[in-house]
N, C-alpha and C positions, 0 to 999 in steps of 0.2 A: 504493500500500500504506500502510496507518493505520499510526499508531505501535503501538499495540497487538498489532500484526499483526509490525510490525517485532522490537517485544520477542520475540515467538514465536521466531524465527528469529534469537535472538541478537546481530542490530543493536542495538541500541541499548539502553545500561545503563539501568540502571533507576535510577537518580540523574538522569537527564537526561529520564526522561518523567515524572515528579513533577514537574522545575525547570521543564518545559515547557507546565504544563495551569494557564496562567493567561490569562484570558481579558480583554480590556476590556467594562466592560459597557455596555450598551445608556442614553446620558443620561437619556434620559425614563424609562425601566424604574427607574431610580438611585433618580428622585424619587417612586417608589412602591411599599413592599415587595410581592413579587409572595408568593405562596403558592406554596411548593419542589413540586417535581415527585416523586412517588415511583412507586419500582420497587423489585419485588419478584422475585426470580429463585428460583423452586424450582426442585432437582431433586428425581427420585424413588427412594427407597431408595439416594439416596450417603450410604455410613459413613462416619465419626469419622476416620478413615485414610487417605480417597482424595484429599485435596487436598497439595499439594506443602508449603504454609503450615500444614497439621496433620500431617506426618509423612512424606507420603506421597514413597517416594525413585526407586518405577519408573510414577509416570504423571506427564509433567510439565502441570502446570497453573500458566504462567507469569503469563498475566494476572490470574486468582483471584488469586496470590501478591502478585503489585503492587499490587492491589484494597485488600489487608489492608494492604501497606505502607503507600498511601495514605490508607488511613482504620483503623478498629478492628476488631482480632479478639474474639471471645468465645466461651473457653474451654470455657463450662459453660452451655451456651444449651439448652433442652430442645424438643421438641415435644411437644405435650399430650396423646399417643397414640403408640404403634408401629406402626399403621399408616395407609392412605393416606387412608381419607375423614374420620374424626373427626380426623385432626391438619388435614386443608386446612377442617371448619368452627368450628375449633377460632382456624385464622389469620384466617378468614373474618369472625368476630361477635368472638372476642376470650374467649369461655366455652370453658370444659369440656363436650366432645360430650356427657358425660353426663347434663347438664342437659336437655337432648332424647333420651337414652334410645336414643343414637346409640352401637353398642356393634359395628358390624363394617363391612365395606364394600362398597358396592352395588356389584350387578352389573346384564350389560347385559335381565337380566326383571327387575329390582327396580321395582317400583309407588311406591317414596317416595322421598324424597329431604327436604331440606333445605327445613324449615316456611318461609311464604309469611309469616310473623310475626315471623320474624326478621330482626335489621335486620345488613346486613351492611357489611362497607369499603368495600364497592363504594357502596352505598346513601347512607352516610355522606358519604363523597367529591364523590357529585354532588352531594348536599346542597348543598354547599360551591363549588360549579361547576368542580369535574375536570372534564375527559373520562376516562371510564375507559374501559379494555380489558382484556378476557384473555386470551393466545395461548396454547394447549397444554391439558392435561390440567383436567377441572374436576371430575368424580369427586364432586357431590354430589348425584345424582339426573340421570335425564337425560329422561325424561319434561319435556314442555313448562313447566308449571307450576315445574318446581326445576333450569330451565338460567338463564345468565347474566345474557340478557336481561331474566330475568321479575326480578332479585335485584339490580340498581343494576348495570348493564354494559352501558355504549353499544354497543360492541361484542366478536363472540367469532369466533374461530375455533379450532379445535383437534379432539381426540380428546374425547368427555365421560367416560370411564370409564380403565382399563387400558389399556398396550396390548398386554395377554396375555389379551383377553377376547373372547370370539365376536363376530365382527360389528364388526370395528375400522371408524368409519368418519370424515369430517370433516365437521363440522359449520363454517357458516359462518351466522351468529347463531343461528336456530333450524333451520335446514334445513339436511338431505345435501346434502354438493354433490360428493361423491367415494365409493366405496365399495369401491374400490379401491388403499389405501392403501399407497405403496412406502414403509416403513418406514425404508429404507437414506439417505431424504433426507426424514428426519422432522424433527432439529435444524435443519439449512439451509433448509426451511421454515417452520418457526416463529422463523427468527432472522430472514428476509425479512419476516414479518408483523408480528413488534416493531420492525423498522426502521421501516416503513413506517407504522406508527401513530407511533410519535416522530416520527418528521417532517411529519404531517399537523396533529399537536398542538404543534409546536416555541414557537408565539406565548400559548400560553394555560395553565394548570396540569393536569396529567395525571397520573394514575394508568395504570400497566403492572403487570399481574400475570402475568406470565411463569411459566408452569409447563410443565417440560419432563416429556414421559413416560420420558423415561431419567434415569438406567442403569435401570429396571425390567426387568424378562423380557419377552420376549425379545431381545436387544441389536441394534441396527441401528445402523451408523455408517456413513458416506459412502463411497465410493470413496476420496476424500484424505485419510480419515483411517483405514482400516483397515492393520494392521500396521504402524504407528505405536508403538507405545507396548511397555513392559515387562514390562506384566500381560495380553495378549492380548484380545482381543474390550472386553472390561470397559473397559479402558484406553484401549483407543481410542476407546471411546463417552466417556468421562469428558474424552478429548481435546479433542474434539469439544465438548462442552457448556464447554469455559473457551475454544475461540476463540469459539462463542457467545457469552460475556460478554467478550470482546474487542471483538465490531463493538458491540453495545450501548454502551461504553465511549468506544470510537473514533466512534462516529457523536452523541453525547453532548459529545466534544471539539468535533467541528466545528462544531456547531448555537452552541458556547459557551455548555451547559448544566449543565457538571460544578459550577459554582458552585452551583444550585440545585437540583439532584437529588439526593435521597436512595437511596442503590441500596444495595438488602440482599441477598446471595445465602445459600439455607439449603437443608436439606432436610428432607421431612415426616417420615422416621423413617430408623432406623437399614439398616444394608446385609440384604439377605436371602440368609443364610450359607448356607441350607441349596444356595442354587444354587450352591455351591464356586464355581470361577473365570469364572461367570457371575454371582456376586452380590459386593460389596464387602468391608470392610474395616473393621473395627470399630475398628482401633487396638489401644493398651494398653485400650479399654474392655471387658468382658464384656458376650456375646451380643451379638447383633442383633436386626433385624425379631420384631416380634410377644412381646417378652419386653420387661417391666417392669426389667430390668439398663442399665446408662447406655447399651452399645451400641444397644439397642432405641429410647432415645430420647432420648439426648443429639447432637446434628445441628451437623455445621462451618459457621458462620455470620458474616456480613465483612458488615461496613457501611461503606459510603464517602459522604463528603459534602465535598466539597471545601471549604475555610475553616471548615469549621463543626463536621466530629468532625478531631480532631488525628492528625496523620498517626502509622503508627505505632504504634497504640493497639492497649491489650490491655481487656477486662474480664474480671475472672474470676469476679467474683460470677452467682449464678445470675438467668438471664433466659429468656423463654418466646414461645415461638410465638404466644401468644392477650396478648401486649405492645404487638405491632405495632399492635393494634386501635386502644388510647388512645393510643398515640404518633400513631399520624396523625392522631388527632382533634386532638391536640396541635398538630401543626405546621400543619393546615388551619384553626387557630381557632375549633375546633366547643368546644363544651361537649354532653358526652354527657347524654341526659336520664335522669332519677334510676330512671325505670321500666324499666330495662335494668340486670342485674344481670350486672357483666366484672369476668373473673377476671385479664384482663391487668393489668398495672401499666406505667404510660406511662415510657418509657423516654430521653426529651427531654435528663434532665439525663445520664446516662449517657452518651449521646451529642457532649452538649457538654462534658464533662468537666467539670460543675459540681455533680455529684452523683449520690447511689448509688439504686439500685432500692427503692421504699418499702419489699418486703418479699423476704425469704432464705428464701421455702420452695417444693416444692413437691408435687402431689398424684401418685402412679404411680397410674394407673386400668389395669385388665385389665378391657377391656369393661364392663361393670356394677361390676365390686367392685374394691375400693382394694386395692393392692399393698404399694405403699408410699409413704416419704415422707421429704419432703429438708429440712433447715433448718441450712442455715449449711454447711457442710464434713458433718455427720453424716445419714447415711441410713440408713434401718431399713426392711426388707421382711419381710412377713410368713413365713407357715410357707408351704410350696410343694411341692404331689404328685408334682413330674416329669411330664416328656411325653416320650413316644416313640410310634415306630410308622405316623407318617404324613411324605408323601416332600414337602409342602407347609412343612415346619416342623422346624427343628433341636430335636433331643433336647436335653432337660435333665434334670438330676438332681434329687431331690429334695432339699429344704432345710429346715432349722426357721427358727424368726426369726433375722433378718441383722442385723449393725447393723455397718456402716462407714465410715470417714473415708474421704471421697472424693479429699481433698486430697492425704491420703497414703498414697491406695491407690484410683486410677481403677480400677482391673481389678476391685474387690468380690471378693480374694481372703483377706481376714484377717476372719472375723468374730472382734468385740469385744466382743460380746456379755456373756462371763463375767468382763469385766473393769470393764465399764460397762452395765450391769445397769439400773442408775436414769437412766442416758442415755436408755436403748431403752423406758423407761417413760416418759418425760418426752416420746418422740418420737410415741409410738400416740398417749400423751392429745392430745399436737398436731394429731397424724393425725385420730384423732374427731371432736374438734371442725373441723376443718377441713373436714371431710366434712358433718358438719353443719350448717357454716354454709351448705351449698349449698340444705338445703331438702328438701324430698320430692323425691325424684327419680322420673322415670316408669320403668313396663315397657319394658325393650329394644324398640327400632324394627324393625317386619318388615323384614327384609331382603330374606329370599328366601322363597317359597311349603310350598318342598320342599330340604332340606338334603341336598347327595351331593357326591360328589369328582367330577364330570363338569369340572369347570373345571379341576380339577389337572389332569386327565391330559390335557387339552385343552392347559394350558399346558405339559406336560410335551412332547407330540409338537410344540408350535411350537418348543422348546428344542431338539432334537434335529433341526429341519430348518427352521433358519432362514430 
């Protein structure tokens, strides 16, 4: 049993598996900087609330917890969307989906996918001679031409879509090799297939992008791990995905790779409230899933790099899912070419505690149109019609222009609107121009042919008979 494994189970304090992850390293390796290993851990739709290190007091997630101890939390981290395919190509190239007119998310008839012109991490990476991988969920087209393989990914296994979507099946690089998929031992499959790519790559620099399809709808957790946990179904799936970064962790110890691996765990949006005690946990933030409110796309986000981010660590300043992008061009010694236009901002010094993030804002997009927008602790969202009436999506009320301090008020329940008037004029002109420094942006991306709720109520009867 890994120490990781031991922490679970309340062996062993957590003072003495930090004192213990010090490794000797390899003479000849000494006398030549190697280029750090990165991993990248998503979940799908975990909220602001469901980690033990962000609030969370009935699911325990020990190792996440020690992860953060280890290395740095951040606070105010966003994803560049609410929901699943523009924030994973949003992680993917480092831009705003909107720049490709990428405005909802494929399903398993969608004909497009994620442009053959874009250059992505993955591409970047091998540039650089990673090996990459991806195990789990890829969600950006799944036609031949926009799966992994064809986008800089030596290799893939996983689900390419949902996995509340017709026709769940596994793909192994480009081809079916299951169509039959037991759900119940979907984590413990993909934490076997990130094992086993770390230890094929243990001698050389590698790229892992780890994307789990849970906690999404419909929940599926192990045998060992069901009835488990304090929040039911949910909880134990979320149990589930932090021993998952436990063997990652633990198998990382043993190789003696925690010195040069950068491990980021996040998730691509916020919890989807509307499935009550099958969906997560927004915290103190307002809404979730598919809402421009922090819940929808503010994501609990730990970075650990042993020697190198300080153990420990908080940031609070805001940082973004499409960051990742230049930071690993950063740490792989790429210079990104000037005909690529990324909206991340490389996050190298934040990490070593030698400095802050170039810039404190950032854009809320709803599909096509700007929502709102963040600079520094104040946030202003526009005027808002309310939704109701569909069983896919949490009601909301209707609102005029918002303007709140985040810092002293996560929830966005005090607008300050009439008090700071030339605040929320000072934040749109920001917003504008922000928006326009993007460009012409194109026509929304076909999604789908024929627009219907056949997939709700399809995801609705997997809910109800799991």
């Amino acid at each position: 049993m890994n120490r990781f494994n031991l922490y679970i189970f309340g062996l062993l304090p957590i003072c003495y598996l930090l004192q213990s992850c010090s490794f000797p390293s390899d003479p000849q390796e000494s006398q030549v900087a190697r280029k750090p290993n990165l991993i990248h851990i998503f979940a799908d739709d975990l909220g602001y609330g469901d980690l033990g290190c962000f609030g969370a007091s009935d699911i325990r997630t020990p190792n996440l917890d020690a992860m953060a101890t280890a290395g740095m939390k951040f606070t105010d981290f966003y994803s560049a969307a609410h929901i699943c395919s523009p924030s994973r190509y949003a992680l993917m190239t480092g831009r705003y989906p909107q720049r490709i007119g990428l405005a909802g998310v494929f399903f398993p008839e969608s004909f497009t996918g994620i442009p053959a012109e874009e250059y992505t991490m993955a591409e970047m990476l091998q540039s650089a001679g990673y090996a990459t991988g991806i195990v789990g969920k890829w969600h950006l087209g799944h036609q031949h031409a926009f799966l992994p393989l064809q986008n800089g990914f030596d290799e893939y296994f996983g689900i390419p879509y949902s996995n509340d979507m017709e026709s769940v099946v596994y793909l192994s690089g480009n081809e079916p090799v299951d169509f039959h998929v037991d759900q119940h031992y979907l984590t413990q499959a993909y934490t076997q297939k990130a094992l086993d790519f770390i230890d094929r790559h243990a001698e050389a620099p590698f790229f892992l992008y780890f994307a789990h399809n849970m906690p999404h709808v419909p929940l599926y957790a192990s045998p060992e791990f069901e009835g488990r946990s304090e929040r039911g179904l949910y909880g134990d799936v979320v149990e589930e995905l932090d021993w998952s970064v436990g063997e990652i962790l633990a198998k990382l110890e043993s190789l003696g790779l925690l010195e040069n691996t950068l491990v980021v765990f996040s998730s691509d949006n916020g919890p989807w409230l509307v499935m009550k005690e099958h969906g997560g946990s927004a915290g103190e933030l307002r809404e979730g899933k598919q809402y421009t409110f922090d819940g929808g796309m503010k994501v609990p986000t730990i970075a650990m790099w042993q020697g190198t981010i300080e153990a420990n660590s908080t940031h609070s300043g805001i940082a973004t899912q499409m960051d990742w992008f230049p930071t690993m061009a950063q740490l792989a010694g790429l210079e990104l070419p000037d005909s690529i236009a990324v909206d991340g901002r490389d996050l190298t010094n934040v990490l070593k505690g030698t400095g802050d993030r170039a810039e404190d804002e950032m854009l809320f997009f709803d599909g096509m149109k700007v929502e709102g927008f963040r600079k520094g602790d104040w946030k202003v969202k526009m005027p808002y019609k309310g939704f109701s009436g569909a069983k896919w999506k949490e009601p909301v009320a209707s609102h005029d222009t918002l303007l709140v301090n985040v810092s002293t008020d996560p929830g966005e329940t005090q607008n300050l609107l009439s008090e700071h008037r030339e605040k929320a004029l000072e934040l749109i002109e920001q917003m504008n121009q922000a928006v326009e420094n993007l460009g012409a942006l194109p026509k929304p991306m076909t999604i789908r042919t024929k627009a219907d709720n056949s997939h709700y109520e399809f995801l609705e009867r997997r809910i109800q008979t799991p």
